[in-house]
N, C-alpha and C positions, 0 to 999 in steps of 0.2 A: 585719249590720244597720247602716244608718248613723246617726248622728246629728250635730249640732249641736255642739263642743268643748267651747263656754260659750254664756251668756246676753247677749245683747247685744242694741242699740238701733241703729236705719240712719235716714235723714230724708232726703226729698225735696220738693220743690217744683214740684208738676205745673198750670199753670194756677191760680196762686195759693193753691191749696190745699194744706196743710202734709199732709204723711204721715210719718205716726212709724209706722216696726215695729221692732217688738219679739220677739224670738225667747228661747225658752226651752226647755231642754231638760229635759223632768217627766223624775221619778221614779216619780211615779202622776197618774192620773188626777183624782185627788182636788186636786191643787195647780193646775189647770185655774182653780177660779171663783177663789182666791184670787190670783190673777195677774194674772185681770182685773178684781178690784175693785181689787188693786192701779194697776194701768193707770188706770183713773176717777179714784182719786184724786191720782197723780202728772201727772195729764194733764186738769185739769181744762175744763169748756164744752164739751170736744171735740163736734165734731156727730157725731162715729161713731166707735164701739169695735168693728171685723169683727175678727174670728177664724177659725181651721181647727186643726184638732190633728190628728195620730194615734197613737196608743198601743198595742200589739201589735195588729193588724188592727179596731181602734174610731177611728172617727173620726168629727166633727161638724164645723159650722161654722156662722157665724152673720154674716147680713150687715145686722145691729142696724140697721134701717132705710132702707137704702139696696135700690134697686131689689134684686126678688129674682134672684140668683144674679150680683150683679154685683159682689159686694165676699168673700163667705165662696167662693163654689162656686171663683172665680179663684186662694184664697189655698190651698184645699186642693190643685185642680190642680197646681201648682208644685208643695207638700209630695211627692206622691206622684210627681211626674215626675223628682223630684231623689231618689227612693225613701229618702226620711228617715221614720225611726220615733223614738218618745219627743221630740216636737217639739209645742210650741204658737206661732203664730203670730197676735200681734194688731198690727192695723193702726188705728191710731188716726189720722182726719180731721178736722182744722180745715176747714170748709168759707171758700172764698177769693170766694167771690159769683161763681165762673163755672161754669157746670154742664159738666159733662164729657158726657152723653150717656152711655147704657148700654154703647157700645164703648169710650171714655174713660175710664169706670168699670172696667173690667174689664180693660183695661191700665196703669191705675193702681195699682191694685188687685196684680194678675199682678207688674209690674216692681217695684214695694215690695218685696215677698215675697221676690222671686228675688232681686236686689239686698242686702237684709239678708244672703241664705245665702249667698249669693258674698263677701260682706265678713268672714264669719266663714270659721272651721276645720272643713269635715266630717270625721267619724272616723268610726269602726268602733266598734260596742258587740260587748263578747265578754259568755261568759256564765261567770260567778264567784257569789263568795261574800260576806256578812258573814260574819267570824268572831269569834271570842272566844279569844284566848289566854292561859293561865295559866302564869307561869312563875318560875323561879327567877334569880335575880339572874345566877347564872353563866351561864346561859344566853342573856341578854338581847343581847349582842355578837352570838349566831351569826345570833336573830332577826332584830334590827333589819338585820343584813344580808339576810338573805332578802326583808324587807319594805321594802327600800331603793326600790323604784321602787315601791308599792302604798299606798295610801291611809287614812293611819293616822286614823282618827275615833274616841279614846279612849286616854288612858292614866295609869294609878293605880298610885303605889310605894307600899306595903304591905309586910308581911311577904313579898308575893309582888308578884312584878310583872301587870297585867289590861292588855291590850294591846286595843282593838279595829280592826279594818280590813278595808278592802274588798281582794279579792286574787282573782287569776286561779284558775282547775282549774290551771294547773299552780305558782303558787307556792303552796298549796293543797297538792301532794303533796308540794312540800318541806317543810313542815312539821309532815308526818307523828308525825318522831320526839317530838313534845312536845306537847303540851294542847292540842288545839284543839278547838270548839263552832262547829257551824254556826249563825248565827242565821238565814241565810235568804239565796235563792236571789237573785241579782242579777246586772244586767248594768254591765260596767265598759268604759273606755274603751281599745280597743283595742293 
């Protein structure tokens, strides 16, 4: 499955009308509204906030005012022709006083979009793990090498070392021999 590397910002100037997109790559669905009340308020007057997401086979889109299907139905197109999963795409318009017309709109709209994803890194989401590891100090060297390229989000020296991070199925079997808790199923960056 592909997606987006990181989050990032594109800007164009179509017939005097400013287009800011913005790309993010969720974790859940749930981080969708708060991205774009984000947006509203990093990007304030905007005359339109469009959007499109899709999230394992869920997607929406929303073309906040502007004729229908000429700002969201465009941005989703793109997402699903560049076959990206766990992607939100908002297109935020300063209107410039010249009207674009509903084909104007729509390859405004369409090249914003595509343009952001082309500016950015597509990858590959694989599917892994949060883990939890418990360990002992002597152990912590052989660790921290296994978990040398994987995404460490936690760590507490105690009587015992609390390791957490995100890790592929297979650094996942290498660390079999020691204490490891699933916290939960996830998808990592390739």
């Amino acid at each position: 499955m592909l997606c987006i590397k990181e989050n990032s910002i594109y800007e164009q100037v179509i017939n005097k009308s400013r287009f800011i997109t913005l790309l993010y790559k969720l974790d859940s669905i749930d981080e969708v509204s708060s991205y774009i009340e984000e947006a509203k308020i990093n990007y304030p007057g905007a005359t339109h906030y469009t959007y499109a997401y899709i999230f394992d086979g869920i997607s929406k889109m929303s073309d906040d005012g502007e004729p229908s299907k000429t700002a969201g139905s465009p941005i989703l197109n793109v997402l699903n022709m560049k076959g990206l999963n766990h992607i939100l795409c908002i297109v935020v318009r300063y209107f410039g006083g010249i009207k674009l017309g509903a084909g104007g709109l729509v390859r405004a709209y369409s090249s914003s979009c595509s343009q952001a994803i082309d500016a950015n890194q597509v990858i590959e989401l694989i599917e892994g793990y949060s883990i939890k590891i418990t360990s002992s100090y002597e152990d912590l060297e052989k660790i921290n090498y296994i978990l040398s390229n994987s995404k460490i989000t936690y760590k507490e020296f105690n009587d015992v070392v609390t390791i957490e991070a995100n890790v592929s199925k297979e650094v996942f079997l290498l660390l079999e021999p020691y204490k490891v808790e699933i916290i939960s199923n996830i998808l990592i960056n390739g």
